[in-house]
Structures are given as C-alpha cells and as structure tokens.
C-alpha positions, 0 to 999 in steps of 0.5 A: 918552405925552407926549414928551421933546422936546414937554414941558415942564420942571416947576417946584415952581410946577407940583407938586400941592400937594394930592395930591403924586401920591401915588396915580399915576405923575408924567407927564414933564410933571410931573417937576422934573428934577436940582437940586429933588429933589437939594438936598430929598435933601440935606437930607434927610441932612444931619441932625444926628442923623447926626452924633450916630451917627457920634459914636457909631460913633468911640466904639466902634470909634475915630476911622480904624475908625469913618471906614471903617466909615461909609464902607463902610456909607453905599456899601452904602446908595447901592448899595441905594438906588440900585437902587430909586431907578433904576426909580422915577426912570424911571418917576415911581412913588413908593414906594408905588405901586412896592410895589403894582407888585411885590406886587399891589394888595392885597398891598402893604398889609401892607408899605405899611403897616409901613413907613409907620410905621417911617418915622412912628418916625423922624419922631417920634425926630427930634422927640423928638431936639429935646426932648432936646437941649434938656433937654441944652443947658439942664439941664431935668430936668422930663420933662413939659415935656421932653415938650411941646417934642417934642410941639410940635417935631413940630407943627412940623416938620410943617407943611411936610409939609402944604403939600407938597414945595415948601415942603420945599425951603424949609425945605432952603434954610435948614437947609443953610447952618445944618449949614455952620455948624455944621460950621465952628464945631466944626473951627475950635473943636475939630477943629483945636486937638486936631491929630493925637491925633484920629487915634489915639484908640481906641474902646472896643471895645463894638461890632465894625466890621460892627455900625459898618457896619449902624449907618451902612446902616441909619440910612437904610434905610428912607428909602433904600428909600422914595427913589423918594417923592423921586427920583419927580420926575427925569426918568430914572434916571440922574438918580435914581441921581446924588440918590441919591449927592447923598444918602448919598455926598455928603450923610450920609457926610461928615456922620456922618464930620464927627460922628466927628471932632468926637466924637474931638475933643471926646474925652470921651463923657459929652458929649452931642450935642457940647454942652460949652461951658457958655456959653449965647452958645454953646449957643443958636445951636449948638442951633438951628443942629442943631435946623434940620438935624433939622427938614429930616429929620424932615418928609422921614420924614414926606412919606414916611409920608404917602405911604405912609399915603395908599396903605395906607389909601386913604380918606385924602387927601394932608392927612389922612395928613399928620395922622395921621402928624404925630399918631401921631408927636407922640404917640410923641415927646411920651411918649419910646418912640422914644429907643433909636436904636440899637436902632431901627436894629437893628429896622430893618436887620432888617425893611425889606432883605428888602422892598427887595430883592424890588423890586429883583429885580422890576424887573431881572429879572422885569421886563427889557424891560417896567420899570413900563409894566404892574403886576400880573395877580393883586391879591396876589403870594404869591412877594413875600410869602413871599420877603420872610418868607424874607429876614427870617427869615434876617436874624434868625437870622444876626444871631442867629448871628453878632452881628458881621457885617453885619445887614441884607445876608443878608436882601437876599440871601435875600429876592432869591434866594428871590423869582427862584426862587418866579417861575421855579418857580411865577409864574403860580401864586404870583401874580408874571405880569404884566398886559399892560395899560398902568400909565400910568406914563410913562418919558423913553426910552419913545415909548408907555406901553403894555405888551409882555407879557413 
C-alpha cells in the first residue's frame, strides 16, 4: 500500500477522466483530499429544486413548522450519509463497489441496479424540472416543444458527466455563486418587505411535520446513500463525514429553509417556482440563474448513475454508461413520467433505506477491525438480500399503517437489525463470512491492504 507520508497529494489533473475508477478502489495516490469533493457535494445540493421543496413543505405545515421539520429531516440525512460516506472515504470505494463489498459480487447486481435507475429518475426529473420552469417563466402551453427543452436540458447537463468529475467542478464553480444570487435577489426583493408576518403564517395542513421531515430526508436519500460515488476522493473518513455536512448540513438545509421563507414571502401558492414578477427583465436572469443550480445536481445524479451502470452491466465502459443513462434520462424527461416529485420522494424513502443500512451495519459490525481491506467469501450474500426485503417491507406496511411518521426510518431499523441477526445466526450458511483475501482497497491508517480474517 502506498503510505501517507510517501504520497503524493491528487489534483483533478491526476483524476481518470475515462474510467473515474469506477470499477477499483482509489489508491491514496489518487485521492484529492477535502476541498475538490466538498464544493462538487455542494453543488450537488444546493439545487434549486430544494428550494422548491422546502417551499412546498411551509405551504403545508407553515413557515416555523416547515423550518424544524427541514431541520430534523436533512440531520437525519447527514447522519445516514455520514455512516456511509466514513467507510467509503477510508477506503476509496465508490458506491457500487461498496455494495459488491456487502452483498457479494453477484449479489449486488440487482441493488446496483435499482439504484442506478432511481438516480437515473432524478437526473431526468431535473431535466424535465427545466422544461417546466421554462413553460412557467414564459407561458408556453405547447407540451411538445416543452418537451424538447427537457429533452435538450438532459443532453446538456450531461456533458460534463462525460468528461467526468473534474469538469463537474467547473460547472459548481459557476452554479454556486449563481444560487448566491439568487438568494440575494429574493431577500432584498421579498423577504425583507414582508417583515415578521413571514413568520406566523400557517400551513394548510395537507401534510403532518413527519411527512415534512421524510420529504426533507428523502430528497437526498438516494444520493445520500450513494455519497461514497463522491466522497471516494478524500483521503479518511473523517474527511468524508465533514463533505457529507458540507452537503446537507451546510448546503441543502439552508437552502430548502431559504425556499421556505421565500414561499412565506411570497404568501401565495398558486405561484410556481417563486416566478411572479410579470417582467421579463426579471424573469430571464431569475430563470437562468435557478436553471445553473438545477444543472450542477442534475449531472451529479447522473455521475451517480453512471457508476452504478458500469458496475451493474459490466460490458459497459465509463462513457458508455454515461450514454445510456443520459439517454433513458432524456427519454424519461422529454415525455414528463417523472413530474410528481412528491410522490417520487415517497417511492424513494421506501425503497432505498433498507439498502443503506445493510451497508451500514456491515462495515461497523460484521466488519470491525477488518473495514474494507477484504470483500466477500461467496458471490451472493443472502443475509443482505433478505434483510433488505425485511427492511422494506416493514417500511411499507408501517407508512401503511401510520401515514404520519416518519417513512423511511423503520426500514433502516429492520433492515440493520435483521441483517446482524441472519450474520449471527447463520453467516457462513447465508453468505455473509469474509474472504481472507486482500480487496486492495487502501486506507491512510493502514501500513498494509492485506486482510486479517475476522
């Protein structure tokens, strides 16, 4: 393993711009460090449509309801994160490679998969988001060529993807400073005129504060547990865990609170995406300025899809996968399937928080002392696969049962505890034993990759 005190520190420079490491581990040799992956995180999540859902969650539940609920539910988000993004920031594994890791190299495809097009629907709801703010700005009623400017958005956004992660950072660059913007514009222009009354509107009661807190948790959820795709690129764990905070603590938080001030401001919710200026000297530069921020997380979700593309479908390349999600996803744009958000969000704090926390309790317990130095014994690990079943069909039934709490949370909590159970009960059996042999994934406190069997 090369050692931390030999290394020498990455630069985008250095990054594979043709296969992004999508199928090994990042030696230390490869790895950036805090500031590159932070400010693509951020990007990453400060995206408009956080604003819009935040908006969203102070129409129902009103503006000081509305600021806990985002509060509690993006905490929630960085802890969950935060738990995934440790072992992959130690060891340099991206998400994929990380669910091979946990649920056997053949075992993982099914996950790999699902997820890869859960993040493929969000790359395509961003895409499909800029068609229809555009409609919104500029009354255009006709729905096919609303439906070729999403089309076209998604060829857009993706091109970075294509190139890989370093010209990511440059479209952050620029959609950073455009969300500052854009904040400024709306709390000199709004937030301030209205004063205090901002702070005592009511919602209108059409959701309970859990459903505000899923909605806040599970706008990142996938992402959140597909973070090691990004976080890969530091050099420990801890660094992963403060670009996690940079994400949703720093990042998405403020800015869906941001969106639920503006929407109290605005105090009218037949207004959609804060455009109610009837000026087009308004409108344009507004637009754009939210299109920018969509762009910097719609090719993230697509950096994610591709990875998991690449992993799931091994015939495919790094640019390959690219295409076929940039296709599938301006496909899905292009014709609206993808337009309910919320109940997107619903589908996804259902399905993917069983998945997360079967990694979760791999790595800190079946695999204390050991982390990710080794994989696998047996290609498919049934314990994973049947916790996980476990984990989301409890989701289900409870959001059945009680609509009001918080969806999402009792599939993490069944999927863990069922997962440590099946390992204690019948491991070797189920699959879950560890190889003794060496994954070649490197970690900064480590003087040697080799495994110790547990």
């Amino acid at each position: 393993m090369t050692n931390s005190n030999n290394s020498t520190k990455a630069t985008w420079d250095t990054v594979s711009v043709s296969e992004e490491w999508h199928d090994k581990p990042i030696p230390m040799r490869g790895r950036l460090g805090f500031k590159e992956p932070a400010i693509v995180w951020a990007g990453f999540g400060v995206a408009f449509i956080c604003a819009v859902i935040g908006g969203i969650i102070q129409q129902g539940l009103g503006t000081i309801n509305a600021i806990w609920a985002i509060i509690v539910g993006n905490l929630i988000l960085f802890v969950y994160a935060a738990a995934i993004g440790y072992p992959a920031g130690k060891w340099g594994l991206n998400f994929p490679l990380t669910i091979k890791a946990v649920f056997g190299g053949k075992g993982s495809y099914i996950p790999i998969a699902i997820l890869a097009l859960l993040v493929t629907g969000w790359f395509a709801f961003h895409s499909w988001l800029t068609g229809d703010i555009i409609k919104v700005a500029f009354g255009i009623e006709n729905k096919f060529a609303v439906g070729l400017i999403a089309a076209g958005a998604a060829l857009l956004y993706g091109i970075p993807v294509i190139y890989g992660i370093k010209s990511m950072s440059l479209v952050r660059k620029i959609a950073i400073p455009a969300m500052v913007l854009f904040a400024a514009y709306y709390i000199v222009t709004k937030v301030i005129p209205a004063g205090a009354q901002i702070w005592t509107q009511e919602g209108t009661g059409a959701i309970g504060f859990w459903t505000g807190v899923s909605m806040a948790w599970a706008t990142y959820a996938v992402s959140g547990t597909m973070t090691g795709d990004i976080v890969r690129y530091t050099r420990n764990g801890e660094q992963a865990i403060w670009v996690t905070a940079v994400a949703f603590v720093f990042s998405n938080a403020p800015f869906m609170i941001l969106g639920a001030i503006i929407s109290a401001a605005v105090g009218d919710s037949t207004v959609q995406y804060f455009l109610d200026s009837p000026s087009l000297s308004v409108l344009i530069p507004i637009a754009m300025l939210g299109l920018l921020s969509t762009w910097s997380t719609a090719d993230a979700c697509l950096y994610n899809a591709a990875l998991g593309f690449t992993n799931a479908f091994t015939a495919l390349n790094w640019r390959k996968a690219a295409y076929l999600g940039l296709v599938l996803g301006a496909i899905a744009a292009g014709t609206g399937i993808v337009g309910s958000v919320v109940d997107f969000l619903l589908l996804i704090g259902l399905v993917v928080p069983p998945i997360g926390a079967v990694i979760i309790a791999d790595y800190f317990v079946v695999r204390r002392g050991v982390g990710f130095s080794t994989f696998r014994e047996d290609h498919v690990n049934i314990a994973a696969i049947v916790a996980t079943l476990a984990g989301l069909g409890a989701g289900y039934l409870i959001s059945q049962a009680y609509p009001n709490f918080i969806f999402g949370i009792p599939g993490i909590v069944v999927g863990a505890s069922a997962y440590l159970v099946l390992w204690k009960v019948a491991g070797n059996k189920l699959g879950a034993n560890l190889s003794t042999k060496t994954s070649t994934a490197e970690s900064e406190d480590q003087q040697t990759s080799v495994a110790v069997a547990p």
